[in-house]
DOTORKE-839374 format. One record per residue: residue in three letters; x, y negated, z negated of N, C-alpha, C in turn. Coordinates in steps of 0.1 Angstrom, whole numbers, always signed. Atoms other than C-alpha are relative to their C-alpha. Layout:
N
 residu    nX    nY    nZ   caX   caY   caZ    cX    cY    cZ
    ALA     X     Y     Z     X     Y     Z     X     Y     Z
...
END
This chain:
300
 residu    nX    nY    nZ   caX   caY   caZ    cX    cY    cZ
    UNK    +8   -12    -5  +534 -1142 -1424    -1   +10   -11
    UNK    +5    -9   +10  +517 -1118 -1447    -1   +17   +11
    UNK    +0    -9    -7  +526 -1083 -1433    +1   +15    -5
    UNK    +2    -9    +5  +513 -1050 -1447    -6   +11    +7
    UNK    +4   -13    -8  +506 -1013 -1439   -14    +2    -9
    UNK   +12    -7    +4  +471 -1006 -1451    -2   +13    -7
    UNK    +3   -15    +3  +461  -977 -1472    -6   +10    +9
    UNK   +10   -14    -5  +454  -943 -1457    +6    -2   +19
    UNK    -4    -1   -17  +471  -950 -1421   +11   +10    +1
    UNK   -11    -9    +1  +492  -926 -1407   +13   -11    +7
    UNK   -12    +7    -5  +516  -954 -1390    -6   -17    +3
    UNK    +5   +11    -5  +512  -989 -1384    -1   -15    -8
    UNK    -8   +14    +7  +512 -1027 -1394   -14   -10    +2
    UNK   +11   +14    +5  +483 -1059 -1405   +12    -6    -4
    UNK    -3   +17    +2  +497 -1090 -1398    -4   -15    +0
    UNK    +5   +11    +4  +484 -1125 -1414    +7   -10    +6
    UNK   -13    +7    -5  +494 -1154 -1397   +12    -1    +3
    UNK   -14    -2    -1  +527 -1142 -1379   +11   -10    +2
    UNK   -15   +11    -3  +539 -1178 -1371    -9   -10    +1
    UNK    +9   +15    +1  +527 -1211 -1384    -2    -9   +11
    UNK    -1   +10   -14  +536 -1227 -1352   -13    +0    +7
    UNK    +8    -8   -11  +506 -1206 -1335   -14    +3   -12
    UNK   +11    +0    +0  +477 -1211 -1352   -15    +4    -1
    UNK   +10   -10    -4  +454 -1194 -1332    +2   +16    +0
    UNK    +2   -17    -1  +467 -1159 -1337    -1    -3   -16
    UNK    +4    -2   +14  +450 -1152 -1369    +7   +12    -8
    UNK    -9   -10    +5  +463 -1118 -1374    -1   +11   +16
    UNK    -6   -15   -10  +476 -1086 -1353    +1   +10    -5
    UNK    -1   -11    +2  +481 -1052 -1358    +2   +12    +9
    UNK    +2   -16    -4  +488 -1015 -1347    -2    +9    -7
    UNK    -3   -10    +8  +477  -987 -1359    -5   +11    +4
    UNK    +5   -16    -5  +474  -947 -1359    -7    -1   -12
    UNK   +11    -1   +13  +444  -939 -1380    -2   +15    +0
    UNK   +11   -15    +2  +432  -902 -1392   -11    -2    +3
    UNK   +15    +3    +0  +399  -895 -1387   -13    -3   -10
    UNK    +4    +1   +10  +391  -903 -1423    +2   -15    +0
    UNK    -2   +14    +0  +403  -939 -1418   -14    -8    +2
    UNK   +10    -1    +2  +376  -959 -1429    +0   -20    +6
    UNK    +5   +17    +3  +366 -1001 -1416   -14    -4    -1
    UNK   +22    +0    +5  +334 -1011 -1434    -1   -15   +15
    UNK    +4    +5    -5  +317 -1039 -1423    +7   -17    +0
    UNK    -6   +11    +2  +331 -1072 -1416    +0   -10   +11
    UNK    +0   +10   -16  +336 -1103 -1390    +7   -12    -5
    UNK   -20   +15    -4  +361 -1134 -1382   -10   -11    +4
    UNK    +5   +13    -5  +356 -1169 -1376    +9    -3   +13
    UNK    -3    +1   -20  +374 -1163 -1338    +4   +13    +5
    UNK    +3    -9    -7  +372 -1139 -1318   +11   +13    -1
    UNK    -7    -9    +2  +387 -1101 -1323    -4    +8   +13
    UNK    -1    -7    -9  +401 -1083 -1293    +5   +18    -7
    UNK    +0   -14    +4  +400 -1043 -1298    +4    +9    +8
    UNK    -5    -7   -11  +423 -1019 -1275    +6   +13    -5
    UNK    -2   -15    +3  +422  -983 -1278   +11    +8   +10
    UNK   -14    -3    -6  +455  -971 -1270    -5   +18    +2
    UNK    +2   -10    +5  +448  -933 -1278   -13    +9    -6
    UNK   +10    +2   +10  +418  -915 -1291   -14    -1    +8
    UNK    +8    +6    -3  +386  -927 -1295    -5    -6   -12
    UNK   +14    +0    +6  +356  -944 -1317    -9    -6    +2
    UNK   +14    +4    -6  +327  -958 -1322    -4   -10    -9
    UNK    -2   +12    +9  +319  -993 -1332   -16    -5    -1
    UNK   +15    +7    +1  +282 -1012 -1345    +4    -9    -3
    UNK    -1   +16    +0  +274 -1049 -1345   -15    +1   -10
    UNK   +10    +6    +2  +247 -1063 -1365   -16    +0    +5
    UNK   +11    -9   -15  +228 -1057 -1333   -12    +7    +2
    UNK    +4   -14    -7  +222 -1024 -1331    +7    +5   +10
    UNK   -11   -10   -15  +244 -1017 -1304    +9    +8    -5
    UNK   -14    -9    +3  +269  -988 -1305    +7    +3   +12
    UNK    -7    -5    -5  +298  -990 -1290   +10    +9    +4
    UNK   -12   -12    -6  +321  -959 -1275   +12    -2    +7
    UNK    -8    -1    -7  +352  -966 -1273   +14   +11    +5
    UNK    -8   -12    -1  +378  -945 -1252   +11    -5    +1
    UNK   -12    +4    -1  +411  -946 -1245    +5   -11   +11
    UNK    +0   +10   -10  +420  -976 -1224   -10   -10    -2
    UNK    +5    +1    +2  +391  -988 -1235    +2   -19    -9
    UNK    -2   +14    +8  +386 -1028 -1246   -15    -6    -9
    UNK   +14   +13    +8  +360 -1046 -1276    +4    -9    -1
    UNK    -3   +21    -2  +359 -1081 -1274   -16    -5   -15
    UNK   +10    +3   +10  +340 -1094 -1307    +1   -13    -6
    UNK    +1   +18    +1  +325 -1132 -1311    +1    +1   -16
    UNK    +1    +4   +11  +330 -1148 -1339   -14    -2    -4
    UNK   +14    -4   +10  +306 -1143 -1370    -7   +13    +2
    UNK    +8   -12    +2  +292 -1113 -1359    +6   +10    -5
    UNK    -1    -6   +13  +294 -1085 -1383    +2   +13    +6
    UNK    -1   -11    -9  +305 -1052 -1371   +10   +14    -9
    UNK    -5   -12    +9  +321 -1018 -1381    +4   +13    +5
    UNK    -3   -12    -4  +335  -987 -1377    -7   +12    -2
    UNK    +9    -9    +6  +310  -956 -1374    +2   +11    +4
    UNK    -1   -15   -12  +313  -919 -1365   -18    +1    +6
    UNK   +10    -2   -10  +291  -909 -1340   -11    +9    -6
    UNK   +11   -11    +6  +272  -877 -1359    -2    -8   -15
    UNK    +6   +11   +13  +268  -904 -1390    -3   -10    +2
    UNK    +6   +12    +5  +258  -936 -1383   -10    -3    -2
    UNK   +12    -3    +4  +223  -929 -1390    +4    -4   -17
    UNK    -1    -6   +13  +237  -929 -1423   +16   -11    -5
    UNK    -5   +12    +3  +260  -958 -1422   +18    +5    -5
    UNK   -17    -5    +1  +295  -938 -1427    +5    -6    +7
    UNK   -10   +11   -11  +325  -960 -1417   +12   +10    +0
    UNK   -12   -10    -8  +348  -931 -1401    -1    +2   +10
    UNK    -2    -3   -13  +361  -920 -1372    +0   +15    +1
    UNK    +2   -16    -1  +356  -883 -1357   +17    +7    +5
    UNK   -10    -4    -5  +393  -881 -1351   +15   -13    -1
    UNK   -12   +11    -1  +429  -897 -1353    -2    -6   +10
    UNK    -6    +9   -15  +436  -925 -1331    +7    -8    -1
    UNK    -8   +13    -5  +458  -955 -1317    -3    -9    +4
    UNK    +7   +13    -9  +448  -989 -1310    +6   -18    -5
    UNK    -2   +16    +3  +457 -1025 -1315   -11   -11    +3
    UNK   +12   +12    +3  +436 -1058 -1324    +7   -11    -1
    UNK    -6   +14    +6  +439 -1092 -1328    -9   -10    -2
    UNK    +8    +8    +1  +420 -1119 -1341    +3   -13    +5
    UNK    -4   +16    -7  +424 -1152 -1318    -9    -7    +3
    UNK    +7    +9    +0  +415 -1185 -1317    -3    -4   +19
    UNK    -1    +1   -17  +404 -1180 -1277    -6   -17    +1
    UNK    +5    +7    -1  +384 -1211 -1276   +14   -12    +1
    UNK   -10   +13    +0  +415 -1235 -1287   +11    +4   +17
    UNK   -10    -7   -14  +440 -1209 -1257    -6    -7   +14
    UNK    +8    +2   -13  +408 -1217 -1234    +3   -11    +1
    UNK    +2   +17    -5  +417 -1256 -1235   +10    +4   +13
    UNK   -13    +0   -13  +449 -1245 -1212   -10   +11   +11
    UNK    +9   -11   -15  +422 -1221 -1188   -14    -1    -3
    UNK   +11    +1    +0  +394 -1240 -1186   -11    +8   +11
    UNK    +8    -6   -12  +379 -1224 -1156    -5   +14    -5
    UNK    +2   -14    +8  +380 -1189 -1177   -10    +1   -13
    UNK    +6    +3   +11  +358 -1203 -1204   -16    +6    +4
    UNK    +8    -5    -7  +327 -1190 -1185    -4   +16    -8
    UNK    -4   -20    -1  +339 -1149 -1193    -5    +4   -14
    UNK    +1    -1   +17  +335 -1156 -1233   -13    -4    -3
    UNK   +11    +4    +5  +300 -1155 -1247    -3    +5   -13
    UNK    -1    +2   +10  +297 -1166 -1280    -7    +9   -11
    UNK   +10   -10    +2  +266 -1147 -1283    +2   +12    -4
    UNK    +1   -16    +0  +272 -1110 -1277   +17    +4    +3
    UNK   -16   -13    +1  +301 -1080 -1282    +2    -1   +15
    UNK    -7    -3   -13  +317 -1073 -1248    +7   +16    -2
    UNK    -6   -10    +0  +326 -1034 -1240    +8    +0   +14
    UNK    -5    +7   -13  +353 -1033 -1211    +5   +20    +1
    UNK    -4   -15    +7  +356  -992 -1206   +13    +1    +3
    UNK   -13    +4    -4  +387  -998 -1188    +6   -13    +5
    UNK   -10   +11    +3  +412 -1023 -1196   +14    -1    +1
    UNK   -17    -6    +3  +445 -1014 -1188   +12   -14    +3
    UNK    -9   +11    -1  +454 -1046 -1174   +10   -10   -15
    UNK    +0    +8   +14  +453 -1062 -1210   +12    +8    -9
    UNK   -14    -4    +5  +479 -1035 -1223    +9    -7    -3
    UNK   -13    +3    +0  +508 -1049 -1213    +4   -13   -10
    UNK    -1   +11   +10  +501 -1086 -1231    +0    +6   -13
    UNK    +6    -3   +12  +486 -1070 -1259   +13    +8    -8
    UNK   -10    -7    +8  +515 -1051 -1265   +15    -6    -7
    UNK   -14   +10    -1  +544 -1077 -1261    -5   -11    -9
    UNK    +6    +7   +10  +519 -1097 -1283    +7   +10   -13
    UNK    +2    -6   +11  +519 -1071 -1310   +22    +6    -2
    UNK   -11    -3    +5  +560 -1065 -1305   +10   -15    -7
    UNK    -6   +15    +5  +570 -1106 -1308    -7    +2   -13
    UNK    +9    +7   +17  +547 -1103 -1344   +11   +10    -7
    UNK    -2   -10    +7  +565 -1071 -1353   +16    +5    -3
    UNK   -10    +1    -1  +600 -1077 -1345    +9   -15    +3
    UNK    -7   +10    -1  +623 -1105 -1352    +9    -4   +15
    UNK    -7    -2   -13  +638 -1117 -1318    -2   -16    +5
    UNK    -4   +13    -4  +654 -1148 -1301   -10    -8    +6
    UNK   +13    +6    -3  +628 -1176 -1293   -16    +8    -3
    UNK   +12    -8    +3  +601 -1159 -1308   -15    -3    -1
    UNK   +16    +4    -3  +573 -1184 -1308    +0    -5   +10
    UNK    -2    +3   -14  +581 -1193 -1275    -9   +13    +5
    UNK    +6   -14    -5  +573 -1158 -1266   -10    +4    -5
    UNK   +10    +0    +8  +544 -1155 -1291    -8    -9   +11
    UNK    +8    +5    -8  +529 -1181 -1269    -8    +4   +13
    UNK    +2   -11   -17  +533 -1166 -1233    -6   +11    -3
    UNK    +6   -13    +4  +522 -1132 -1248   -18    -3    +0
    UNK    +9    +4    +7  +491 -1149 -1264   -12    -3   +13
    UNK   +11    +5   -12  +478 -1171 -1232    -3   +10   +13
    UNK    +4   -16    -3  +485 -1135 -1215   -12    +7    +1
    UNK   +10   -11    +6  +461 -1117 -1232   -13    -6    -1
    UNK   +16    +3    -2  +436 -1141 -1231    -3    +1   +14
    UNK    +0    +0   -16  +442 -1145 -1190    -5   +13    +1
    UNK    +5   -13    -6  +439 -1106 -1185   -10    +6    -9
    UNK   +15   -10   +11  +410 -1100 -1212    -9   -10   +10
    UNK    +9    +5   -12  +394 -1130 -1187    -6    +8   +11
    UNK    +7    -8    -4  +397 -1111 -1163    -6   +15    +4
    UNK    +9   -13    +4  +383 -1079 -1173   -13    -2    -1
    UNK   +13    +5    +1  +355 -1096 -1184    -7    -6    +9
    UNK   +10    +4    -7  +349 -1113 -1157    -2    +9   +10
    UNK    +2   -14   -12  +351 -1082 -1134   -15   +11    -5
    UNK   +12   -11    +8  +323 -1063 -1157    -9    -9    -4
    UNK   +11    +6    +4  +289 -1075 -1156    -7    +0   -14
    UNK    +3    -2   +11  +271 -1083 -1187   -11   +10    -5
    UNK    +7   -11    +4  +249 -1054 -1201    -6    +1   -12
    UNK    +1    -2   +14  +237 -1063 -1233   -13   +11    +0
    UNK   +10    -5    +2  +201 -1044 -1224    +3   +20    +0
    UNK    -5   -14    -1  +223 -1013 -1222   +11    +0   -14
    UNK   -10    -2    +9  +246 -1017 -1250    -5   +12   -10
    UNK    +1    -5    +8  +228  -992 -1270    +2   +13   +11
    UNK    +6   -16    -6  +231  -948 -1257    -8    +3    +1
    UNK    +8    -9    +5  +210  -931 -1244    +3    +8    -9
    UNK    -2   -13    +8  +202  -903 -1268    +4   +13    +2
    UNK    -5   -12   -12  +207  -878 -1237   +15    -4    +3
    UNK   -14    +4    -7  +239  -895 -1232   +10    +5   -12
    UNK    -6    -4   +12  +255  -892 -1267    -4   +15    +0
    UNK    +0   -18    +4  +244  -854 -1272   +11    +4   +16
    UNK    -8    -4    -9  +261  -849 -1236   +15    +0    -2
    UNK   -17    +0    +6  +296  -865 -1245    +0    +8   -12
    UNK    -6   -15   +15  +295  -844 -1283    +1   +12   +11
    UNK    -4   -11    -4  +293  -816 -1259   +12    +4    +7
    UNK    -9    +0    -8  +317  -823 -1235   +15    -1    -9
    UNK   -13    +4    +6  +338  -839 -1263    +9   +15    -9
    UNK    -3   -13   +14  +339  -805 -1288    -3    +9   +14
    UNK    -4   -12   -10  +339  -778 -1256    +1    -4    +9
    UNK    -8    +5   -10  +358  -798 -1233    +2   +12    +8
    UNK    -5   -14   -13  +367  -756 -1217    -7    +1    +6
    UNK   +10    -5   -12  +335  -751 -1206    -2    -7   +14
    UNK    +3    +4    -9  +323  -754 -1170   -11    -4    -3
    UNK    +9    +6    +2  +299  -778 -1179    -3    -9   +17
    UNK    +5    +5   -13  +278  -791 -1151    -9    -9    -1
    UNK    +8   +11    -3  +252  -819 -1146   -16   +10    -5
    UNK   +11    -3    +0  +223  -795 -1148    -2   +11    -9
    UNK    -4    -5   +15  +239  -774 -1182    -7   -12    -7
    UNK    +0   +15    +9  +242  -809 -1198   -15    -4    -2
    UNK   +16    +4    +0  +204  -817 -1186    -5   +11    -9
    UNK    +8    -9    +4  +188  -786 -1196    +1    +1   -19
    UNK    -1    -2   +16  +203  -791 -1232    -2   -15    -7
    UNK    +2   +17    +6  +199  -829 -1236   -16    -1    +4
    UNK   +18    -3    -2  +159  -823 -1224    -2   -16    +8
    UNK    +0   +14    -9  +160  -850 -1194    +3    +8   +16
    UNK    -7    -7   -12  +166  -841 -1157   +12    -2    +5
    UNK   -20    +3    -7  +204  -836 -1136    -2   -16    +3
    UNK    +2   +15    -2  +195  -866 -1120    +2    -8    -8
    UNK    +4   +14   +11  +178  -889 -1149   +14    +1   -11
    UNK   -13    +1    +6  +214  -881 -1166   +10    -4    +5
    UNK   -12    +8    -9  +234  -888 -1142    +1   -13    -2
    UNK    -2   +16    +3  +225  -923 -1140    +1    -5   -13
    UNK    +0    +0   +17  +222  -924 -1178   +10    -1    -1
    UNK   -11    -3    -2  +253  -913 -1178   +14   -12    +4
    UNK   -10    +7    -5  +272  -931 -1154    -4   -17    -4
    UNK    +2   +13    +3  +256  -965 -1164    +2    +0   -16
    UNK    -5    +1   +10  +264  -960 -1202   +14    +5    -4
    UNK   -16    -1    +3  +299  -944 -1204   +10   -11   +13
    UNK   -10   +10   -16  +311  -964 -1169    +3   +11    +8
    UNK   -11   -11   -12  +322  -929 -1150   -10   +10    +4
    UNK   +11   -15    +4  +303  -899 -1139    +7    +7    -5
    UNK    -2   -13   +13  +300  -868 -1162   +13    +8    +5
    UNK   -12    -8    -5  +327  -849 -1139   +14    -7    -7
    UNK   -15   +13    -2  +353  -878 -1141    +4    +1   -14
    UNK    +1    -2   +16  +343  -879 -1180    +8   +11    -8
    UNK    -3   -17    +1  +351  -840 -1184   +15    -4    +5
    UNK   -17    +2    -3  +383  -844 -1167    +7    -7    -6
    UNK   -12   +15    +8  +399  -878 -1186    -7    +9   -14
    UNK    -6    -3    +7  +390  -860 -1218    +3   +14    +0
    UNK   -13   -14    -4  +408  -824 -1206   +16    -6    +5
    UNK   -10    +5    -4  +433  -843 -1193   +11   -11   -15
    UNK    -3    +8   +13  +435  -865 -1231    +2   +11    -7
    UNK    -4    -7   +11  +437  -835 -1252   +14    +9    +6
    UNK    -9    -7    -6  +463  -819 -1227   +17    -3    -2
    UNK   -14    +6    +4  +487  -844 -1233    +1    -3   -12
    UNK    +2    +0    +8  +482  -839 -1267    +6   +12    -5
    UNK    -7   -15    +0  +494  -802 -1266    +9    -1    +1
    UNK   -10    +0    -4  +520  -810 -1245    +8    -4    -7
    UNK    -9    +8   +15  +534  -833 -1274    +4    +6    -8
    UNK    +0    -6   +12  +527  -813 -1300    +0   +16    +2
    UNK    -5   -12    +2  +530  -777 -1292    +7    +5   +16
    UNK   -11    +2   -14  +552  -758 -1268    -7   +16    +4
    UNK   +11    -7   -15  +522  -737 -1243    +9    -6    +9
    UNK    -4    +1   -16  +531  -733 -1209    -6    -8    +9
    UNK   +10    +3    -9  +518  -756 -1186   -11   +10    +6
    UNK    +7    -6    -6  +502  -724 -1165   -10    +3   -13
    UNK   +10    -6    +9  +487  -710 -1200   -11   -20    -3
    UNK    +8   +11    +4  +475  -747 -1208   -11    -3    +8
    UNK    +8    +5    -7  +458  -756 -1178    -7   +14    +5
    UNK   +13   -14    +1  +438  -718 -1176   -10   -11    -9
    UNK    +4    +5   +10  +432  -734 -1212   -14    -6    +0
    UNK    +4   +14    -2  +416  -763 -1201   -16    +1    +9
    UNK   +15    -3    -7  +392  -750 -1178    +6    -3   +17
    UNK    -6    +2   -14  +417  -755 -1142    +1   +10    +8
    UNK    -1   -11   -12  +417  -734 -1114   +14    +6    +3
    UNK   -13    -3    -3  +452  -734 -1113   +11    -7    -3
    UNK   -13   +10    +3  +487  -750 -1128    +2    -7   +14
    UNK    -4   +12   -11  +489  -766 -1094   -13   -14    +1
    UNK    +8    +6    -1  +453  -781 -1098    +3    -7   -12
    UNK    +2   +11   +15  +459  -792 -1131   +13   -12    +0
    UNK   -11    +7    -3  +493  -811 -1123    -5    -8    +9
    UNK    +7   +14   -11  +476  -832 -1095   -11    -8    -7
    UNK    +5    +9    +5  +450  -840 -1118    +5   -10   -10
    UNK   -11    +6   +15  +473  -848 -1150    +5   -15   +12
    UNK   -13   +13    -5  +495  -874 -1126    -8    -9    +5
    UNK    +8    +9    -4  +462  -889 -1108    -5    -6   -11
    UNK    +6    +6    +8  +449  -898 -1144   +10    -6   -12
    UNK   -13    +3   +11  +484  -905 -1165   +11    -9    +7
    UNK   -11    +7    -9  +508  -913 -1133   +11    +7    -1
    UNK   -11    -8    +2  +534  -885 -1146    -6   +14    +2
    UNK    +4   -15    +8  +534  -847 -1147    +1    +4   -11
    UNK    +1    -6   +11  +528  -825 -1171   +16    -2   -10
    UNK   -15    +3    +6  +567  -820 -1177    +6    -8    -3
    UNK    -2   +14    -1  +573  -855 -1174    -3    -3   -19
    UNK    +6    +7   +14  +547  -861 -1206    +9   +10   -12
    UNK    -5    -8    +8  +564  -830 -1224   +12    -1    -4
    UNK   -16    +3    +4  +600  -845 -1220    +0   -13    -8
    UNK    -4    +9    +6  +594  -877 -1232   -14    -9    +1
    UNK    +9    +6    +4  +558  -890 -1233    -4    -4   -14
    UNK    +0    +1   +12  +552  -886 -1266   +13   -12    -6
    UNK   -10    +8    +7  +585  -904 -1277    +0   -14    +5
    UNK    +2   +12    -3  +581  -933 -1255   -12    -7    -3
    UNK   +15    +8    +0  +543  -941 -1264    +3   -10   -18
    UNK    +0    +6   +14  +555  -944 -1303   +12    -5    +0
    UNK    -9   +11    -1  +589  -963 -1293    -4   -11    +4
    UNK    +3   +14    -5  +573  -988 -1273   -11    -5    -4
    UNK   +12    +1    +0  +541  -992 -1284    -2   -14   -13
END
């Protein structure tokens, strides 16, 4: 196993063949990236799974498509096709960065050889085209037990490499098979992208459906659906999961009051903002402030 930290990451691990036994895992990885962290352009001869722990960005294929990915968020990328890392206010212009740190894990596998043991799942994988999955949470849990058997020496290890492996392909199955295919949408609207930059950079404002319109030059309506058929959520829901992402981001990193935070944020009230936080996280506020942060980078 060839196992190195990459230049320019703030944490994290590229692993080459972690276990001869196994073949089909090409390589693995985690990592926290700055927003300067750069992957040009490149592609595999089998298939690279992409899970945005943290964060976000934004990925191109050969295509033309651009992908947005968010937190929870799954790329699934066929072998040979050619693809890359772009910020969103540059890829006109072909820059391979991100608009911001993030967290995410990958892996390149040989799904096709895994598929001989789940033939009936062989369907879900098309050879052809990228796959965007906006929520994937199922696929976490393999993905991660995948990426701690590579990363940590531990009893039966390609035994467990294995299980982990045919895991991750089972619950990226079904994700994929739950999300219709969309290639005629893979690209943004242009009303849709200017709407998320706004929401994403003044997440405080009470932004509404018919703000958003009046400044993207489209009607409430003809955004809405734009909207909810290119990100997967409506614009409200959107607004909230990333108020709710930078929140627990605070809470980590600086020590605001929950009541000052959630004014902050744009909440009616530390009581409104605590029902939302636990409907979109599963903890409270204080919960994430005691020990979120430390358990995301222990376990992860």
């Amino acid at each position: 196993m060839t196992y190195i930290r990459p230049t320019g990451l703030l944490a994290g691990f590229h692993a080459d063949n972690p276990d001869p036994a196994i073949p089909e895992i090409v390589h693995v990885g985690e990592q926290w990236a700055p927003r300067t962290y750069p992957i040009d352009r490149h592609s595999h001869t089998v298939w690279e799974l992409y899970l945005q722990l943290d964060g976000w960005s934004t990925w191109q294929d050969t295509t033309g498509a651009l992908y947005r990915v968010d937190r929870g968020g799954l790329l699934v990328m066929p072998p040979g096709l050619v693809h890359w890392l772009v910020d969103r206010e540059d890829s006109a212009k072909g820059d391979s960065v991100v608009s911001r740190k993030h967290h995410f894990l990958f892996a390149a596998v040989d799904v096709d050889t895994v598929l001989n043991d789940l033939p009936v799942m062989r369907d879900n994988w098309d050879p052809t085209n990228a796959r965007h999955v906006v929520n994937a949470a199922e696929v976490g849990t393999p993905f991660r037990q995948l990426v701690r058997e590579v990363s940590v020496e531990r009893l039966y290890r390609t035994d467990a490499l294995r299980i982990a492996l045919k895991s991750l392909v089972l619950e990226a199955s079904r994700v994929l098979a739950a999300q219709p295919l969309m290639i005629a949408h893979a690209r943004m609207h242009p009303a849709v992208v200017r709407a998320k930059e706004l929401i994403e950079h003044q997440y405080t404002r009470a932004w509404s459906l018919e703000s958003l319109a009046s400044i993207t030059g489209v009607s409430a309506n003809h955004l809405s659906v734009l909207f909810a058929r290119d990100v997967g959520m409506p614009m409200r829901r959107y607004l909230m999961q990333v108020r709710i992402e930078r929140s627990e981001t605070m809470l980590r990193e600086t020590d605001v009051s929950v009541t000052n935070l959630a004014l902050e944020m744009g909440f009616s009230s530390s009581q409104h903002f605590a029902t939302a936080f636990k409907q979109l996280t599963g903890m409270t506020p204080t919960d994430c402030r005691n020990g979120c942060g430390r358990s995301k980078k222990g376990e992860d």
